[in-house]
mmCIF file of the C-alpha atoms, coordinates in Angstrom:
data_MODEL
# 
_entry.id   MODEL 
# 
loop_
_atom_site.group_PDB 
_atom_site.id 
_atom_site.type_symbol 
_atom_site.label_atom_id 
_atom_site.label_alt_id 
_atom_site.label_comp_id 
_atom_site.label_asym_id 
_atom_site.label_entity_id 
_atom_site.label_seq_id 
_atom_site.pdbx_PDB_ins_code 
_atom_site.Cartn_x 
_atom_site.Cartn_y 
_atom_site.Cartn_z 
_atom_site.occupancy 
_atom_site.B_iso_or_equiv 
_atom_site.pdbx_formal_charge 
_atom_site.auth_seq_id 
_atom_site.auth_comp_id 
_atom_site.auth_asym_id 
_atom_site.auth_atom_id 
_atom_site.pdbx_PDB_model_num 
ATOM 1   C CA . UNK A 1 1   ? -7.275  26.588  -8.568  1.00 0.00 ? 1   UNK A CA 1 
ATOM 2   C CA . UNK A 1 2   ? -5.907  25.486  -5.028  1.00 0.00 ? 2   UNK A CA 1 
ATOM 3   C CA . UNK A 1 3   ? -7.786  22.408  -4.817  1.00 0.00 ? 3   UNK A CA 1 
ATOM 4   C CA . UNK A 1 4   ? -5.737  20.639  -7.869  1.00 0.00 ? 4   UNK A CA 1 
ATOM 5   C CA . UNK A 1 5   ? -2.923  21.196  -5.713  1.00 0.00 ? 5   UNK A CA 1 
ATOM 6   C CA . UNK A 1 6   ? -3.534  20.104  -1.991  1.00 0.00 ? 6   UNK A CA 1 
ATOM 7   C CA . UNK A 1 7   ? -5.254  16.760  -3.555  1.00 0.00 ? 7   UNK A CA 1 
ATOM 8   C CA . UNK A 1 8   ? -2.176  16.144  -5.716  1.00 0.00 ? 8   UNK A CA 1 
ATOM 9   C CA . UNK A 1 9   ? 0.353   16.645  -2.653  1.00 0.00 ? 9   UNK A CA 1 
ATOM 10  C CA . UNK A 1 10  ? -2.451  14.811  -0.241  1.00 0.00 ? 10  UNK A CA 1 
ATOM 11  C CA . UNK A 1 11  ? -1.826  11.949  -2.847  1.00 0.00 ? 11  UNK A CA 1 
ATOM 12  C CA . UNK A 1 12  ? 2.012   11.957  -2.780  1.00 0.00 ? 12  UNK A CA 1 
ATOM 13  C CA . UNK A 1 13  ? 2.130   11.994  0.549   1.00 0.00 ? 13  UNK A CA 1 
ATOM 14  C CA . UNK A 1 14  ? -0.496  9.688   1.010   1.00 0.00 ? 14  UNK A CA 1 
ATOM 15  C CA . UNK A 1 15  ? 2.043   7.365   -1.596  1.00 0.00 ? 15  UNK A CA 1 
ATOM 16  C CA . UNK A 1 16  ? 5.055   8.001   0.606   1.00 0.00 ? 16  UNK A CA 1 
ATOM 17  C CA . UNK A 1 17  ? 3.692   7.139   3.778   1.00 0.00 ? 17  UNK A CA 1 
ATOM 18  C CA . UNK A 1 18  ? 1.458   3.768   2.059   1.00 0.00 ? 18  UNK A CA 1 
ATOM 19  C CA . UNK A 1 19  ? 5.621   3.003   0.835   1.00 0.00 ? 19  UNK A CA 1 
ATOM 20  C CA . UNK A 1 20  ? 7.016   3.813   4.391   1.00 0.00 ? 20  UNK A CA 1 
ATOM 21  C CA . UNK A 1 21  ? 4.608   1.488   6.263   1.00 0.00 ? 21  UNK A CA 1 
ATOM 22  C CA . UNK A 1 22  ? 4.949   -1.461  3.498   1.00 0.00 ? 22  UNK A CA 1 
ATOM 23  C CA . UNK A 1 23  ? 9.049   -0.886  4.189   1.00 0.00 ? 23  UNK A CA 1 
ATOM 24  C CA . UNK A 1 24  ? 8.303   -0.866  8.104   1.00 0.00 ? 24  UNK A CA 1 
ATOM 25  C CA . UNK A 1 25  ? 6.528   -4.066  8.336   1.00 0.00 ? 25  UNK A CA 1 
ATOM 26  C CA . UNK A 1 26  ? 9.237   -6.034  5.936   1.00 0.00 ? 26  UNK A CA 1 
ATOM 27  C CA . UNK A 1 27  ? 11.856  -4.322  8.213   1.00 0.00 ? 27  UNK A CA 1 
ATOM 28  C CA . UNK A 1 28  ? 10.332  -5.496  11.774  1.00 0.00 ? 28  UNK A CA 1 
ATOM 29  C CA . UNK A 1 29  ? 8.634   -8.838  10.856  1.00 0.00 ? 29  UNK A CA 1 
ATOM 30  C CA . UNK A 1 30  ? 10.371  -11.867 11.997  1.00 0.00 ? 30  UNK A CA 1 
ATOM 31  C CA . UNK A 1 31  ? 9.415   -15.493 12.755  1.00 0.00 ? 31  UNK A CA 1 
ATOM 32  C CA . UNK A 1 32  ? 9.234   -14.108 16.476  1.00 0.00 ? 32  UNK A CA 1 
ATOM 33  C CA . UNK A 1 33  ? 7.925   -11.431 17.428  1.00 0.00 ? 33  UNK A CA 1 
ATOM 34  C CA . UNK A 1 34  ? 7.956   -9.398  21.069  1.00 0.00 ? 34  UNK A CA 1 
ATOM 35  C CA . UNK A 1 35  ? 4.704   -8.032  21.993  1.00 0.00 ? 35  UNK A CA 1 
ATOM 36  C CA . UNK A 1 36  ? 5.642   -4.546  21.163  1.00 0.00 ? 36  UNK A CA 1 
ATOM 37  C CA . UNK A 1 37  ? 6.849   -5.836  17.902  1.00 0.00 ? 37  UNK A CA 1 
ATOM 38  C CA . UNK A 1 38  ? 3.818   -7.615  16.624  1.00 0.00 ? 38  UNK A CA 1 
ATOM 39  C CA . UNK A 1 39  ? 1.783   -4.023  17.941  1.00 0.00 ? 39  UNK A CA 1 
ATOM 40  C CA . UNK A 1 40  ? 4.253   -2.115  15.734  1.00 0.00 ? 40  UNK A CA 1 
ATOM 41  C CA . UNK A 1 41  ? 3.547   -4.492  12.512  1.00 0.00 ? 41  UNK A CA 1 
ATOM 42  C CA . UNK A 1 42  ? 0.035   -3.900  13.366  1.00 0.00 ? 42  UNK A CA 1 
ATOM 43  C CA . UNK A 1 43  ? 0.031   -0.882  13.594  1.00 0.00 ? 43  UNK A CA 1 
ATOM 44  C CA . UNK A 1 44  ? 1.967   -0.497  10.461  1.00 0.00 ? 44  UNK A CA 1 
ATOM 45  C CA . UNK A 1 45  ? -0.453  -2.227  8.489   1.00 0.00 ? 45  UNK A CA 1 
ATOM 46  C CA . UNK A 1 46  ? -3.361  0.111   9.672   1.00 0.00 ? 46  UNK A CA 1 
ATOM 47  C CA . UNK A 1 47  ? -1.446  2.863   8.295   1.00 0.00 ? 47  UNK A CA 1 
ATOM 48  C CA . UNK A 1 48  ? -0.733  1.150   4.917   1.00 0.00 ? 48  UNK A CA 1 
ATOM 49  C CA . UNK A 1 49  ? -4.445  0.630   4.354   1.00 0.00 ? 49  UNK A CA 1 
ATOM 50  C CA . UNK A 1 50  ? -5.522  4.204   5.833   1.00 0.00 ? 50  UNK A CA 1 
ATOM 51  C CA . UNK A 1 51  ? -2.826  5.430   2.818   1.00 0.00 ? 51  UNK A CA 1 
ATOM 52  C CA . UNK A 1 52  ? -3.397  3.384   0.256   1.00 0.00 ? 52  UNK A CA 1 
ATOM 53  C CA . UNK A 1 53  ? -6.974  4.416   0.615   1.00 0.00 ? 53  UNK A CA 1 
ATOM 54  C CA . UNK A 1 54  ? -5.903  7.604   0.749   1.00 0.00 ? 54  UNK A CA 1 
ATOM 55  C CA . UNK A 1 55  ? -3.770  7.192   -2.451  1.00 0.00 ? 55  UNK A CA 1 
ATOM 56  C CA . UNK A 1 56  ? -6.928  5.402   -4.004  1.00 0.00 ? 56  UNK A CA 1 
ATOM 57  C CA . UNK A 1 57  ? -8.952  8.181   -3.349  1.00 0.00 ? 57  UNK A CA 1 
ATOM 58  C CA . UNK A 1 58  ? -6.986  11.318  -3.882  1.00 0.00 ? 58  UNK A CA 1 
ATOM 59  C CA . UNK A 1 59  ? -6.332  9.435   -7.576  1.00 0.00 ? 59  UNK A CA 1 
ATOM 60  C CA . UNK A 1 60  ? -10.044 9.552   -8.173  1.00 0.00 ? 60  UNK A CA 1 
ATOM 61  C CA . UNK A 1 61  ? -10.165 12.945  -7.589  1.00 0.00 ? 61  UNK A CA 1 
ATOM 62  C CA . UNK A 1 62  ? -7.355  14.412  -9.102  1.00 0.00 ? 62  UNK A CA 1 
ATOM 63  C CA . UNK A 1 63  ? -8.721  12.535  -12.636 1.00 0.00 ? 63  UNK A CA 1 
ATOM 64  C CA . UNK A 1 64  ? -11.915 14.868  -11.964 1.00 0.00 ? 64  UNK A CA 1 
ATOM 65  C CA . UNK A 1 65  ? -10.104 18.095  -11.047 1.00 0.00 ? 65  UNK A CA 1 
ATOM 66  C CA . UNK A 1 66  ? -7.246  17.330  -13.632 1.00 0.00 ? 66  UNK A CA 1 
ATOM 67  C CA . UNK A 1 67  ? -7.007  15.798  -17.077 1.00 0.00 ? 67  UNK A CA 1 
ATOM 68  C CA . UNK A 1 68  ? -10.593 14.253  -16.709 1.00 0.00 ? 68  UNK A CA 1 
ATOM 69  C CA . UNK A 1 69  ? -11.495 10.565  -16.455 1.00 0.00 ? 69  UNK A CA 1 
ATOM 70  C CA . UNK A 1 70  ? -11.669 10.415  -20.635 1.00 0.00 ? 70  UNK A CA 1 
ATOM 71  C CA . UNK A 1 71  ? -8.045  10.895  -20.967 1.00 0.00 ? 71  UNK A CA 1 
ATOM 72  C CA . UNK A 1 72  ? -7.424  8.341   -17.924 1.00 0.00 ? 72  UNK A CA 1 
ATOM 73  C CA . UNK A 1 73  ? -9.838  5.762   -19.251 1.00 0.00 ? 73  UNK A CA 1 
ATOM 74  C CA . UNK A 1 74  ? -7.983  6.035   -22.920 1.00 0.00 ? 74  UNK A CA 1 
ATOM 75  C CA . UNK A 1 75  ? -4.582  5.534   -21.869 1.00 0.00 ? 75  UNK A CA 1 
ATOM 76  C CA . UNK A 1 76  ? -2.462  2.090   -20.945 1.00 0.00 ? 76  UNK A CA 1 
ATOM 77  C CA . UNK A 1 77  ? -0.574  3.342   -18.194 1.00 0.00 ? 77  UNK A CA 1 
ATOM 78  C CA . UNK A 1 78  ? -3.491  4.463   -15.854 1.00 0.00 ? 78  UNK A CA 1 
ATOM 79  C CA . UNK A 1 79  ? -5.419  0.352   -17.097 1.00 0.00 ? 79  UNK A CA 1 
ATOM 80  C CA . UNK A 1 80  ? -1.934  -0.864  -16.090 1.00 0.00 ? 80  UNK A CA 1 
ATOM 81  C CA . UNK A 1 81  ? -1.626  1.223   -13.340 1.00 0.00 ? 81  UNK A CA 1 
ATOM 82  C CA . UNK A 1 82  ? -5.124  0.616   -11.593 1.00 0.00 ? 82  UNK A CA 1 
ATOM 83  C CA . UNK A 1 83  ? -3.853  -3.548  -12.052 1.00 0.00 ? 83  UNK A CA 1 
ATOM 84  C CA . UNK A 1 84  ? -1.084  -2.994  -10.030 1.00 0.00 ? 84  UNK A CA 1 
ATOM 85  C CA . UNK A 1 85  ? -3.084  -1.158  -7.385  1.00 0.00 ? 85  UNK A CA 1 
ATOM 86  C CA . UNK A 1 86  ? -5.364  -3.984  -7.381  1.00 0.00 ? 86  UNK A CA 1 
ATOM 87  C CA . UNK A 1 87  ? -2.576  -6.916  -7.421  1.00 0.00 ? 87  UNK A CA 1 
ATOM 88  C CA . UNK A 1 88  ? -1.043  -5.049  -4.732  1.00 0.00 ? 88  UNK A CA 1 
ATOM 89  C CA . UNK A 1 89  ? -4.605  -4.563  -2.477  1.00 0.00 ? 89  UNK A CA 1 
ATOM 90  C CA . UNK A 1 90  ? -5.424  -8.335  -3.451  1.00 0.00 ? 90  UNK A CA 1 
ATOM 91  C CA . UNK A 1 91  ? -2.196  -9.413  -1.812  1.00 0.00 ? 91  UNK A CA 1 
ATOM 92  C CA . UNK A 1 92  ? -2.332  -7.498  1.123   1.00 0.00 ? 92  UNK A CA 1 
ATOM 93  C CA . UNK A 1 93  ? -5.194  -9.480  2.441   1.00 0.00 ? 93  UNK A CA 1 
ATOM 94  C CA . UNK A 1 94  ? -3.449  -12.296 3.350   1.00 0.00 ? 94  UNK A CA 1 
ATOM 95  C CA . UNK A 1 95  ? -0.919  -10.419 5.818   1.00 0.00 ? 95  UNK A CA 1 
ATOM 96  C CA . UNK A 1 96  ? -3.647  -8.282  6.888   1.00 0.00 ? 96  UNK A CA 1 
ATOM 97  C CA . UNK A 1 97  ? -6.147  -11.053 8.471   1.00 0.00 ? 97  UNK A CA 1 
ATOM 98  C CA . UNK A 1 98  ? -3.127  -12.423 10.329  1.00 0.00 ? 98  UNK A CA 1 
ATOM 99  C CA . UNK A 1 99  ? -1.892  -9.482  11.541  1.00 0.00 ? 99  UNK A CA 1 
ATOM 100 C CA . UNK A 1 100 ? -5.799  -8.857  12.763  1.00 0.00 ? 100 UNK A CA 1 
ATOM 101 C CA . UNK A 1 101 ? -5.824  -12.475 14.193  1.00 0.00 ? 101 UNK A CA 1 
ATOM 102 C CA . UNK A 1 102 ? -3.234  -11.219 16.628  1.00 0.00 ? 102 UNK A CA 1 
ATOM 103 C CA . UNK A 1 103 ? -5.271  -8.550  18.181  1.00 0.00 ? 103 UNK A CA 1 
ATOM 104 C CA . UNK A 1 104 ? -6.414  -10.628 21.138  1.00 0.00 ? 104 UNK A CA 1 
ATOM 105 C CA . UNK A 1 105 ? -2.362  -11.795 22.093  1.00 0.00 ? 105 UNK A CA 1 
ATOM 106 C CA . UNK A 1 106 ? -1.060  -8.591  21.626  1.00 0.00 ? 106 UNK A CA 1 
ATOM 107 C CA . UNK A 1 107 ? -3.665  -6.939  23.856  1.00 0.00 ? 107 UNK A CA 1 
ATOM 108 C CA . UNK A 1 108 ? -3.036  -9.500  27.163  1.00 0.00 ? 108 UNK A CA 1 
ATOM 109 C CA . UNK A 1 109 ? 0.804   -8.849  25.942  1.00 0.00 ? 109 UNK A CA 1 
ATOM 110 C CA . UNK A 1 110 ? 1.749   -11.666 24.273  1.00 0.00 ? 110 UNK A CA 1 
ATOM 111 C CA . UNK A 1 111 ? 4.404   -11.672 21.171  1.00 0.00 ? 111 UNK A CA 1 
ATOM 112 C CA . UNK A 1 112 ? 3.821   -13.601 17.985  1.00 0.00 ? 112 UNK A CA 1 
ATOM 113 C CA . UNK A 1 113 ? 5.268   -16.863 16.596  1.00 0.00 ? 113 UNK A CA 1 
ATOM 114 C CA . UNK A 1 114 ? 5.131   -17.309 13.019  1.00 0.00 ? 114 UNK A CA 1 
ATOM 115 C CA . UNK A 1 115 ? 5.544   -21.103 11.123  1.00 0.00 ? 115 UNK A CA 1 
ATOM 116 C CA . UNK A 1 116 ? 8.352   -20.772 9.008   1.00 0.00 ? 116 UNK A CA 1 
ATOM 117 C CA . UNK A 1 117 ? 6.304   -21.158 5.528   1.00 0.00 ? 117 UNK A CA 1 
ATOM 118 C CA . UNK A 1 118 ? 3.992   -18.272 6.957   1.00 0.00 ? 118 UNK A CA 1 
ATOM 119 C CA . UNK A 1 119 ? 6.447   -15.969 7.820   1.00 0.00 ? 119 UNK A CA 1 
ATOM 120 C CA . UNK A 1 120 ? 8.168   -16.307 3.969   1.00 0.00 ? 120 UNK A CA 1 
ATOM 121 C CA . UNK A 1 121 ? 4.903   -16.189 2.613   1.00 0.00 ? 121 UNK A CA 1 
ATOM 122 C CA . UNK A 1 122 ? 4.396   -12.988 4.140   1.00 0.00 ? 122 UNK A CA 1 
ATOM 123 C CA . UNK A 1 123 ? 7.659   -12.015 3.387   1.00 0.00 ? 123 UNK A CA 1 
ATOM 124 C CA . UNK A 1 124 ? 7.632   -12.879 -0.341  1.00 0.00 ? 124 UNK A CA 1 
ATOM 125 C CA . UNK A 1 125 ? 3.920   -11.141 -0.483  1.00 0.00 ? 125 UNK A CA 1 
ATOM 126 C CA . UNK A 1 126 ? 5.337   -7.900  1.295   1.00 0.00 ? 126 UNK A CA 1 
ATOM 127 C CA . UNK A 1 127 ? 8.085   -7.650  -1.279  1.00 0.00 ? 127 UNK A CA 1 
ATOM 128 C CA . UNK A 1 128 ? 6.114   -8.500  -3.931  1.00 0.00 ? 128 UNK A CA 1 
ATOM 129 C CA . UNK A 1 129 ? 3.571   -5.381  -3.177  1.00 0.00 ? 129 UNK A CA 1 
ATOM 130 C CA . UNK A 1 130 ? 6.677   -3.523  -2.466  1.00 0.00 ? 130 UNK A CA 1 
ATOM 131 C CA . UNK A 1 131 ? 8.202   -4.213  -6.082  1.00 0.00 ? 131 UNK A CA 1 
ATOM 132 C CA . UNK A 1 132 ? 4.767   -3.613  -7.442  1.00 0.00 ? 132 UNK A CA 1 
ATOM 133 C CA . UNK A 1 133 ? 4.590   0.200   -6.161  1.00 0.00 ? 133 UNK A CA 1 
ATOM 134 C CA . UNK A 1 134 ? 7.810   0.612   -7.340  1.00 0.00 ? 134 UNK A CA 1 
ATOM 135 C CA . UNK A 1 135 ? 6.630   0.405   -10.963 1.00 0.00 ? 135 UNK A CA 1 
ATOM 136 C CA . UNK A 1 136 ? 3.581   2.410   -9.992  1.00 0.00 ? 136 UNK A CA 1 
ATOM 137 C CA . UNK A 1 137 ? 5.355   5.626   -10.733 1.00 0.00 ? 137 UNK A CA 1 
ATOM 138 C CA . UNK A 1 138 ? 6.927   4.857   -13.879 1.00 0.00 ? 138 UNK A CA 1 
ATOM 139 C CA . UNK A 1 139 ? 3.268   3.939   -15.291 1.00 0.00 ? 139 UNK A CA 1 
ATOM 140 C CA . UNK A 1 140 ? 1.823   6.916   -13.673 1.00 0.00 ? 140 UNK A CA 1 
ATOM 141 C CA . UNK A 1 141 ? 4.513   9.277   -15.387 1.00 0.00 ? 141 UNK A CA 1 
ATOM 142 C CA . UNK A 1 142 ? 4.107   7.931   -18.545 1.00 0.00 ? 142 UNK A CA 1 
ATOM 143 C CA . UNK A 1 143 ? -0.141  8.171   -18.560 1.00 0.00 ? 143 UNK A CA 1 
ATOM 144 C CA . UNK A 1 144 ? 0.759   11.811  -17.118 1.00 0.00 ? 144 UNK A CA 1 
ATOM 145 C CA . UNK A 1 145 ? 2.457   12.881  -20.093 1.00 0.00 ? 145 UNK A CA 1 
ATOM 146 C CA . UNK A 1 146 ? 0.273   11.201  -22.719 1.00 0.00 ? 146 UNK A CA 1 
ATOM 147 C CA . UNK A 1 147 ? 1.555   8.644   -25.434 1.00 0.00 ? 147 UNK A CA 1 
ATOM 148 C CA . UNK A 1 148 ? 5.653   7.709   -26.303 1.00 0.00 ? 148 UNK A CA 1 
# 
């Protein structure tokens, strides 16, 4: 009966930090960036994809230990739900292999210089995903307490 219960919180906290690091690398990235900056934003970005794995599979589990995957696979909310996890993971890639392009400057200490279309394309996708797994919730609560 304890196992329903650390998965659950693993996956809200997993969903708090995943939020936390998204906010982070909005917050610090810039057209230029110091060498400790663009580590940070790295950094950052290894943690969102640690946690949204995390999120990912802690989900998968709890619809085994909880409701079971029939009552998942029936309902709107967790179809419209997985979508926005996938939108969200789809979009990620982009700042993801640029922030890994940087690993060889950062390490011999340089900072980062970003074209102004990349860095609001990066921008805009950030707060895009970040809009996205703000609706997360209300699709999850709804699927969690069956039909309206």
């Amino acid at each position: 009966m304890v196992w329903p219960i650390i998965v659950a919180w693993l996956h809200y906290m997993s969903i708090m930090l995943m939020m936390a690091s998204l906010l982070g690398e909005h917050l610090l990235l810039k057209q230029e960036l110091a060498m400790t900056q663009a580590r940070t934003v790295q950094r950052l970005d290894i943690i969102y994809g640690a946690s949204a794995t995390a999120v990912l599979v802690t989900g998968i589990i709890r619809m085994f230990l909880e409701k079971g995957v029939a009552y998942y696979n029936h309902h709107i909310g967790f179809h419209i739900l997985v979508g926005i996890f996938v939108i969200v993971a789809l979009s990620s890639i982009y700042p993801t292999v640029v922030f890994l392009r940087w690993r060889s400057d950062t390490r011999s200490g340089k900072g980062q210089q970003l074209a102004r279309e990349q860095y609001r394309k990066m921008q805009m996708i950030i707060r895009l995903e970040m809009a996205l797994l703000l609706l997360a919730p209300f699709f999850a609560t709804w699927m969690a307490h069956g039909a309206l």
